[in-house]
FIMIKE-210935 format. One record per atom (N, C-alpha, C): residue number from 1; residue in three letters; atom name; x negated, y, z; chain. Coordinates in steps of 0.1 Angstrom, whole numbers, padded with zeros to 4 digits. Example, Ala and Ser with C-alpha at 12.3 -4.5 7.8 and 13.67 -1.06 7.14 Angstrom:
# FIMIKE-210935
+------+------+------+-------+-------+-------+-------+
| resi | resn | name |  east | north |    up | chain |
+------+------+------+-------+-------+-------+-------+
|    1 |  ALA |    N | -0132 | -0057 |  0078 |     A |
|    1 |  ALA |   CA | -0123 | -0045 |  0078 |     A |
|    1 |  ALA |    C | -0132 | -0033 |  0078 |     A |
|    2 |  SER |    N | -0128 | -0022 |  0071 |     A |
|    2 |  SER |   CA | -0137 | -0011 |  0071 |     A |
|    2 |  SER |    C | -0129 |  0000 |  0079 |     A |
+------+------+------+-------+-------+-------+-------+
This chain:
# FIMIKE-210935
+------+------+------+-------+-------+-------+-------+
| resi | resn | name |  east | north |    up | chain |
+------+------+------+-------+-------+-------+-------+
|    1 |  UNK |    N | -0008 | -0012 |  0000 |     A |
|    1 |  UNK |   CA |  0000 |  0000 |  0000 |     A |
|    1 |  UNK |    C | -0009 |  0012 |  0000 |     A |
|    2 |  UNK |    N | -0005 |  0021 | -0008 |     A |
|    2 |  UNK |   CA | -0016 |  0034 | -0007 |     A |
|    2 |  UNK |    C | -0008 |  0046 | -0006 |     A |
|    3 |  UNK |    N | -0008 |  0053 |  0006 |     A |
|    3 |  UNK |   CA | -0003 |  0066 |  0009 |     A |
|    3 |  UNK |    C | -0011 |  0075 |  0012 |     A |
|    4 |  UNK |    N | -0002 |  0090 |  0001 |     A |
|    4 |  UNK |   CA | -0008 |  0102 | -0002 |     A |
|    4 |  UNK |    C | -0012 |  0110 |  0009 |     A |
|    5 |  UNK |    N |  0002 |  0108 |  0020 |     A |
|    5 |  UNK |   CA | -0004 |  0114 |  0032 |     A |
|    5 |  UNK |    C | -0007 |  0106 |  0041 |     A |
|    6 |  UNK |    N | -0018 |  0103 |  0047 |     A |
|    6 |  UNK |   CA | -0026 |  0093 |  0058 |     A |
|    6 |  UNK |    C | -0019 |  0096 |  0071 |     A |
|    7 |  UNK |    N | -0026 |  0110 |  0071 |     A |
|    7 |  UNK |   CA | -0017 |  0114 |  0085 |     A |
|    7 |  UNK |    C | -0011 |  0117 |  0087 |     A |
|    8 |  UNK |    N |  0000 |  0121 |  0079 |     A |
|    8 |  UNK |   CA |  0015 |  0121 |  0083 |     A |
|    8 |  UNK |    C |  0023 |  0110 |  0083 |     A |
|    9 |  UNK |    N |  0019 |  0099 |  0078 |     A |
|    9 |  UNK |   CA |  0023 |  0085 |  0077 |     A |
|    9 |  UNK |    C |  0018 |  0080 |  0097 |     A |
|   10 |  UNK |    N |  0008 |  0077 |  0097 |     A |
|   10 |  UNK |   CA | -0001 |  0077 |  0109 |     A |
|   10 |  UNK |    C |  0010 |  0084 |  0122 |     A |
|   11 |  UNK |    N |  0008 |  0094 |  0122 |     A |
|   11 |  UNK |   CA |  0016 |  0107 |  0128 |     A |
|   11 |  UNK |    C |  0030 |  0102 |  0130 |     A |
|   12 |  UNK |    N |  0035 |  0096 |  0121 |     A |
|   12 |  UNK |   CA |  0051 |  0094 |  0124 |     A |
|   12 |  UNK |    C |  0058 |  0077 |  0126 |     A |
|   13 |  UNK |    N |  0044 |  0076 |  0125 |     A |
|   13 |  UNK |   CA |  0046 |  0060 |  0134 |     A |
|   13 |  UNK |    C |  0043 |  0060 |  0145 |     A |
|   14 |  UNK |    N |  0034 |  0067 |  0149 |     A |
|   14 |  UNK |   CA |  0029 |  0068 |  0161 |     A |
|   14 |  UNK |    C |  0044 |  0077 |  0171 |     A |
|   15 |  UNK |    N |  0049 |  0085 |  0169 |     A |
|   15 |  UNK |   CA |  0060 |  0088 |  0173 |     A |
|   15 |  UNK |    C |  0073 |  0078 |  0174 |     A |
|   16 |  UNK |    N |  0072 |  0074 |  0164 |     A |
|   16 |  UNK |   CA |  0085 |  0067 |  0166 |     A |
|   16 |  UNK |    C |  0081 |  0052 |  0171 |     A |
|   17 |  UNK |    N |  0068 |  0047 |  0176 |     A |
|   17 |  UNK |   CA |  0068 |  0038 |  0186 |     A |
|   17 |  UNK |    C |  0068 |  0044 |  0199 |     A |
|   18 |  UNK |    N |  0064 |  0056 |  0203 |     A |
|   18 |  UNK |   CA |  0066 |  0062 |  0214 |     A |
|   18 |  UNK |    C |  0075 |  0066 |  0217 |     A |
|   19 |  UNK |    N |  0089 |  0069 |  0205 |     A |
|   19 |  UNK |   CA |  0098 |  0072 |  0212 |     A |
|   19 |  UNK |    C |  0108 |  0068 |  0222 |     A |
|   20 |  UNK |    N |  0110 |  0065 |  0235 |     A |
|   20 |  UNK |   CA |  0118 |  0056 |  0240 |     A |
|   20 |  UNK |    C |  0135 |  0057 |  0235 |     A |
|   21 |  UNK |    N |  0136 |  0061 |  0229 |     A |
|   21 |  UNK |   CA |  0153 |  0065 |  0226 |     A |
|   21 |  UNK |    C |  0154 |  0056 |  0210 |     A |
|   22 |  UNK |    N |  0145 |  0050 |  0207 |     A |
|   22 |  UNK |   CA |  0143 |  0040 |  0191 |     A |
|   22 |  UNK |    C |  0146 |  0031 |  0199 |     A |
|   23 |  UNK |    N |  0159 |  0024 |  0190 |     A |
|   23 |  UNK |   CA |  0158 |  0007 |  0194 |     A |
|   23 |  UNK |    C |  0143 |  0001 |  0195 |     A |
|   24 |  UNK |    N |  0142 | -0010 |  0202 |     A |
|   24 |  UNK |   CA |  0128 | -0015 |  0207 |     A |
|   24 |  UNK |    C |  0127 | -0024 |  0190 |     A |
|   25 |  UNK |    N |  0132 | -0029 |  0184 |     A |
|   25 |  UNK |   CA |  0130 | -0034 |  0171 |     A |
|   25 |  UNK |    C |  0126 | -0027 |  0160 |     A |
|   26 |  UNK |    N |  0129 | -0017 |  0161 |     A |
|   26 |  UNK |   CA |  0119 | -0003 |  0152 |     A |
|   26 |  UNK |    C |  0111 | -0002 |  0154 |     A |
|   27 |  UNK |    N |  0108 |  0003 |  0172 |     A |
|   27 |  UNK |   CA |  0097 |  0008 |  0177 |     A |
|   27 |  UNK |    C |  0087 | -0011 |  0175 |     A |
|   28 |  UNK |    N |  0089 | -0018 |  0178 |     A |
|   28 |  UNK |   CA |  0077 | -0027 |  0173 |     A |
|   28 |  UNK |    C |  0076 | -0028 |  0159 |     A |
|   29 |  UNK |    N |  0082 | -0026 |  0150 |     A |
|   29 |  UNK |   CA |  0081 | -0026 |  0136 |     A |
|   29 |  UNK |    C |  0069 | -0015 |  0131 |     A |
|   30 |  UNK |    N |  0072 | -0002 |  0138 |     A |
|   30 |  UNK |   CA |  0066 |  0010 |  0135 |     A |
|   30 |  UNK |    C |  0051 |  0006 |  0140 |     A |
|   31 |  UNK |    N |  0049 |  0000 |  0152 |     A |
|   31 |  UNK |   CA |  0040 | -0007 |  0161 |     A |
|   31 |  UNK |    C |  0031 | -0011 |  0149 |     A |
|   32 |  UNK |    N |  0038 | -0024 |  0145 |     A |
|   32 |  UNK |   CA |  0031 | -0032 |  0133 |     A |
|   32 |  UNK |    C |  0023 | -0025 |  0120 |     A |
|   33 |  UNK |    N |  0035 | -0017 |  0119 |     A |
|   33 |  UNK |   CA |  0028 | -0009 |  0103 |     A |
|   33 |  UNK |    C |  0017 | -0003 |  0111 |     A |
|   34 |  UNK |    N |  0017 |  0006 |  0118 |     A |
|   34 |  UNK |   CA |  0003 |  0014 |  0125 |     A |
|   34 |  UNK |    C | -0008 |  0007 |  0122 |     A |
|   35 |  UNK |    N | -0006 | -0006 |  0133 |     A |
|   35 |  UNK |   CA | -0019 | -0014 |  0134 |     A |
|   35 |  UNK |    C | -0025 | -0019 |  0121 |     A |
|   36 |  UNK |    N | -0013 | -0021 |  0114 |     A |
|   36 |  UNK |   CA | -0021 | -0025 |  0100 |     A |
|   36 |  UNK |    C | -0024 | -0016 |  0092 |     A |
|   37 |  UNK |    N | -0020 |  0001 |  0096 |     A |
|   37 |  UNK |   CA | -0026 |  0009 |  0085 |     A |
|   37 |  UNK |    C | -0036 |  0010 |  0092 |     A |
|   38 |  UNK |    N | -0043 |  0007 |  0103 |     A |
|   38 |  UNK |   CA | -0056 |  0013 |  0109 |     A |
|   38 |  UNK |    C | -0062 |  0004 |  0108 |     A |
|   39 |  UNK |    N | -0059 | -0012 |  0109 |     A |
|   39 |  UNK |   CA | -0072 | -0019 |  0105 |     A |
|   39 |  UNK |    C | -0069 | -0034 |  0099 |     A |
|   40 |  UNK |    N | -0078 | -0041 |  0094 |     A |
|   40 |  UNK |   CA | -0079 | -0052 |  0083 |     A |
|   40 |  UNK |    C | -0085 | -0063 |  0083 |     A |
|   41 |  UNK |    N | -0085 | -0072 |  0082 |     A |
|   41 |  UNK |   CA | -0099 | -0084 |  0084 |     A |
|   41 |  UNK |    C | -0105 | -0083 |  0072 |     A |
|   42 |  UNK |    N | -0098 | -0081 |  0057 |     A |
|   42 |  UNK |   CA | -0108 | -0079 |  0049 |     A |
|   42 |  UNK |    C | -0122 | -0068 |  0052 |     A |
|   43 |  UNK |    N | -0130 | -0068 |  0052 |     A |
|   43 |  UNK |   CA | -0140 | -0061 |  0053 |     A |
|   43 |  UNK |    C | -0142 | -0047 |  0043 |     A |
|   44 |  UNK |    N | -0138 | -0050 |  0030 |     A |
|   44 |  UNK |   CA | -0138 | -0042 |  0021 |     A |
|   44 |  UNK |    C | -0128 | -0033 |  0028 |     A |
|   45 |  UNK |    N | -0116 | -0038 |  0030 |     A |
|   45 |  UNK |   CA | -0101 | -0029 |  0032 |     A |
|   45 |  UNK |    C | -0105 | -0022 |  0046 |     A |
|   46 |  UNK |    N | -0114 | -0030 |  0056 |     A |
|   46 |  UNK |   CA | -0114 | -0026 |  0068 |     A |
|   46 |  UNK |    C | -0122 | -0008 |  0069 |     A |
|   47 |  UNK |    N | -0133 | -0011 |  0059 |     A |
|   47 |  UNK |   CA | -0141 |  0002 |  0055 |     A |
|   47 |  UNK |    C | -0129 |  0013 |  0051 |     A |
|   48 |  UNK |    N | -0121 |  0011 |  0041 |     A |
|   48 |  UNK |   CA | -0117 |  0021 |  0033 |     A |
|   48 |  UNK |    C | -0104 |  0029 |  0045 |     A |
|   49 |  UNK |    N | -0097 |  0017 |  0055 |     A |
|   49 |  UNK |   CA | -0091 |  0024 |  0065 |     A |
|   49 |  UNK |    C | -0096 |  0031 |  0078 |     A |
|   50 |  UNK |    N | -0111 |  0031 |  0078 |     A |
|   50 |  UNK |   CA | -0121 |  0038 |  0089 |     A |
|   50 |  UNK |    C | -0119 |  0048 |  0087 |     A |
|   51 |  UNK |    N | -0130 |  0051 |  0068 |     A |
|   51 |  UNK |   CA | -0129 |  0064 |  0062 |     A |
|   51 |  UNK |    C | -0118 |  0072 |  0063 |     A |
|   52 |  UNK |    N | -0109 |  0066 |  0057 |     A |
|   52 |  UNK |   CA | -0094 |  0071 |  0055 |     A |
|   52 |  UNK |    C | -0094 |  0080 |  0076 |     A |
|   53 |  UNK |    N | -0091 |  0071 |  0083 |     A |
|   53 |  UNK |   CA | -0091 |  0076 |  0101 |     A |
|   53 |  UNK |    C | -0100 |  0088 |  0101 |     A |
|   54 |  UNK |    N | -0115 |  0085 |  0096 |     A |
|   54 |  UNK |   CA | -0123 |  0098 |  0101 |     A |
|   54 |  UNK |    C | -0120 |  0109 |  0094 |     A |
|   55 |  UNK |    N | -0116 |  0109 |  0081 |     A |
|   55 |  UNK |   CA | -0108 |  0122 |  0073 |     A |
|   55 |  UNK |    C | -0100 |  0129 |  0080 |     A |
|   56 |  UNK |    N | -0091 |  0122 |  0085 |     A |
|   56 |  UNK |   CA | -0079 |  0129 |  0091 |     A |
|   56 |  UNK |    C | -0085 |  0140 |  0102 |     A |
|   57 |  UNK |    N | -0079 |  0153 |  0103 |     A |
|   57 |  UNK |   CA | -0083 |  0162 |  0110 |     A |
|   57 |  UNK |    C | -0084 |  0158 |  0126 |     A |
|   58 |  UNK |    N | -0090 |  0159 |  0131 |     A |
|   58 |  UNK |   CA | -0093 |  0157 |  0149 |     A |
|   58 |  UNK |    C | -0080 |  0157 |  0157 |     A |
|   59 |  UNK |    N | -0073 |  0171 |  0158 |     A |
|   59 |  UNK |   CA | -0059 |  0173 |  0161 |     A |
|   59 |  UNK |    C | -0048 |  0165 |  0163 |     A |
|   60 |  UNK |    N | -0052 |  0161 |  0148 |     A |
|   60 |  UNK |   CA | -0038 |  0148 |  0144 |     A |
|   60 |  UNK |    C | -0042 |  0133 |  0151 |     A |
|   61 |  UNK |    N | -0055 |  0130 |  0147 |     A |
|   61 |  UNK |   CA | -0060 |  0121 |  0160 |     A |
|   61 |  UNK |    C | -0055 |  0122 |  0172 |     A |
|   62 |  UNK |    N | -0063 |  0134 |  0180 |     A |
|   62 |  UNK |   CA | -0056 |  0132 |  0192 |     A |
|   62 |  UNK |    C | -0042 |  0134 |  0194 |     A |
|   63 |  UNK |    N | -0031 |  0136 |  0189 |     A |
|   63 |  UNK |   CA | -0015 |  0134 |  0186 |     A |
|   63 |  UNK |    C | -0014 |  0124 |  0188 |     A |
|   64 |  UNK |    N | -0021 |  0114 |  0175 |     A |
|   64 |  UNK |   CA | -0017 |  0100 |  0176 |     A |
|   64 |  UNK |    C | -0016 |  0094 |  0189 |     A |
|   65 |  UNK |    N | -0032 |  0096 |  0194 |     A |
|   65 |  UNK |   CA | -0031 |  0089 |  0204 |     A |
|   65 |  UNK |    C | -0028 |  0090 |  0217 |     A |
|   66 |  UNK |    N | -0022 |  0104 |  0221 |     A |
|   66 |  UNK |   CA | -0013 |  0104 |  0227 |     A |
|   66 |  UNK |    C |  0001 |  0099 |  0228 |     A |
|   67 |  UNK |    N |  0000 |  0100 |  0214 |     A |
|   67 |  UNK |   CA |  0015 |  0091 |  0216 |     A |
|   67 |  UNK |    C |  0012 |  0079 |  0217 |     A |
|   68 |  UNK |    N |  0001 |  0072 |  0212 |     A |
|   68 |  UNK |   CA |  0001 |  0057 |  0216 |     A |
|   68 |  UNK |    C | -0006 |  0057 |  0232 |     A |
|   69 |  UNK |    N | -0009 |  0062 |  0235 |     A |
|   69 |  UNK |   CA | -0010 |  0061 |  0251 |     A |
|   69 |  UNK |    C | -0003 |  0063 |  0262 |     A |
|   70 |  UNK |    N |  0006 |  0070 |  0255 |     A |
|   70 |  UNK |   CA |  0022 |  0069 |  0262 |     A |
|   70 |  UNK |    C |  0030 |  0058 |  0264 |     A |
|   71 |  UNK |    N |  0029 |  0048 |  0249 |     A |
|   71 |  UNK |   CA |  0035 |  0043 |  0253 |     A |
|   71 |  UNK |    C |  0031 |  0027 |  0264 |     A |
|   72 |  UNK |    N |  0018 |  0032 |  0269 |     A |
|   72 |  UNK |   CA |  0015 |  0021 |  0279 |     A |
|   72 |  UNK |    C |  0024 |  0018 |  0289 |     A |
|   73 |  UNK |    N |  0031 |  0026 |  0299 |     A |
|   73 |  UNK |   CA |  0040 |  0025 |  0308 |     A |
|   73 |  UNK |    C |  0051 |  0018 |  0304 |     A |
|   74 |  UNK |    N |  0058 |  0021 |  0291 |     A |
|   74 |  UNK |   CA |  0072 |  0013 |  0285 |     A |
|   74 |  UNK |    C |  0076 |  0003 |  0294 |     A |
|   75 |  UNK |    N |  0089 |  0005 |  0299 |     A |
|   75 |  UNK |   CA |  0091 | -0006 |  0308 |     A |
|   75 |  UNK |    C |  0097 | -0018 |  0295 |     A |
|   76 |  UNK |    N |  0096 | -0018 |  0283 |     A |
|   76 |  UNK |   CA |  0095 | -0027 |  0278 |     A |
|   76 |  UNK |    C |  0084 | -0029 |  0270 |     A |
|   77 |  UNK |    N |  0084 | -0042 |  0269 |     A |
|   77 |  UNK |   CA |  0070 | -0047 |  0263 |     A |
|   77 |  UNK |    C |  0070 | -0050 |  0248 |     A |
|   78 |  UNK |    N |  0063 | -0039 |  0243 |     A |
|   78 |  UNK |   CA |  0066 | -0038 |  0223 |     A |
|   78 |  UNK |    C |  0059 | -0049 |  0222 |     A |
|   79 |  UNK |    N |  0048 | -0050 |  0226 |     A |
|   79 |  UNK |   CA |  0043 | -0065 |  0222 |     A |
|   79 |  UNK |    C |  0037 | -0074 |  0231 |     A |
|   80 |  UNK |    N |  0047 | -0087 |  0227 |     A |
|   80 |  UNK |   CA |  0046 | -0094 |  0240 |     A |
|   80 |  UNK |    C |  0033 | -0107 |  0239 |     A |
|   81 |  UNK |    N |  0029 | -0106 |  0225 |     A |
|   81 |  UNK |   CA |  0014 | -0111 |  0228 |     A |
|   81 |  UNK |    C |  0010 | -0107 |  0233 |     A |
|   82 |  UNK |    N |  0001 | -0096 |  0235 |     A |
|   82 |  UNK |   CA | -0011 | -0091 |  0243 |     A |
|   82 |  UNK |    C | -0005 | -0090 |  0259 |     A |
|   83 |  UNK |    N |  0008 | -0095 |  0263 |     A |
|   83 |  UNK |   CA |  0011 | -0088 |  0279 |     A |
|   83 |  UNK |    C |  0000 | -0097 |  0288 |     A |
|   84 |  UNK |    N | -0003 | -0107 |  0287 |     A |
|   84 |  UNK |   CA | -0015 | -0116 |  0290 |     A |
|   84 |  UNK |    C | -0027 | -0112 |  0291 |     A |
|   85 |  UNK |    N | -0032 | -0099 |  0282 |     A |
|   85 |  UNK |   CA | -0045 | -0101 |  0279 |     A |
|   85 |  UNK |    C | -0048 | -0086 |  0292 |     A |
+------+------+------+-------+-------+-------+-------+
């Protein structure tokens, strides 16, 4: 999949997994695409989604990740593999 805008794509997944007012089936959906627009086990693809991350302006970075650090607390669990680790 190749999108024109990185971080606004990035940016509004990141929101709408944090938003607690999304059904929990979106918000892990939105979960999913994230993780896979940030990273890859192909090696080739894993490079091209780094670059793509370090482009994006600082700002929007830290947005992201505030929203994804928010949603640590969730008293539901978006993903219930990792509740283990």
């Amino acid at each position: 999949m190749q999108v024109t805008d990185a971080a606004g794509f990035l940016h509004s997944l990141s929101r709408e997994l944090a938003s607690a007012d999304k059904p929990v089936d979106t918000r892990r959906l939105a979960g999913l695409i994230l993780k896979n627009a940030l990273d890859a086990k192909d090696e080739k693809r894993k490079a091209e989604l780094v670059s793509q991350w370090l482009a994006i302006n600082n700002s929007v970075k830290e947005e992201i990740k505030a929203s994804l650090l928010a949603t640590l607390p969730a008293e539901v669990r978006l993903c219930p593999l990792v509740d283990g680790i």
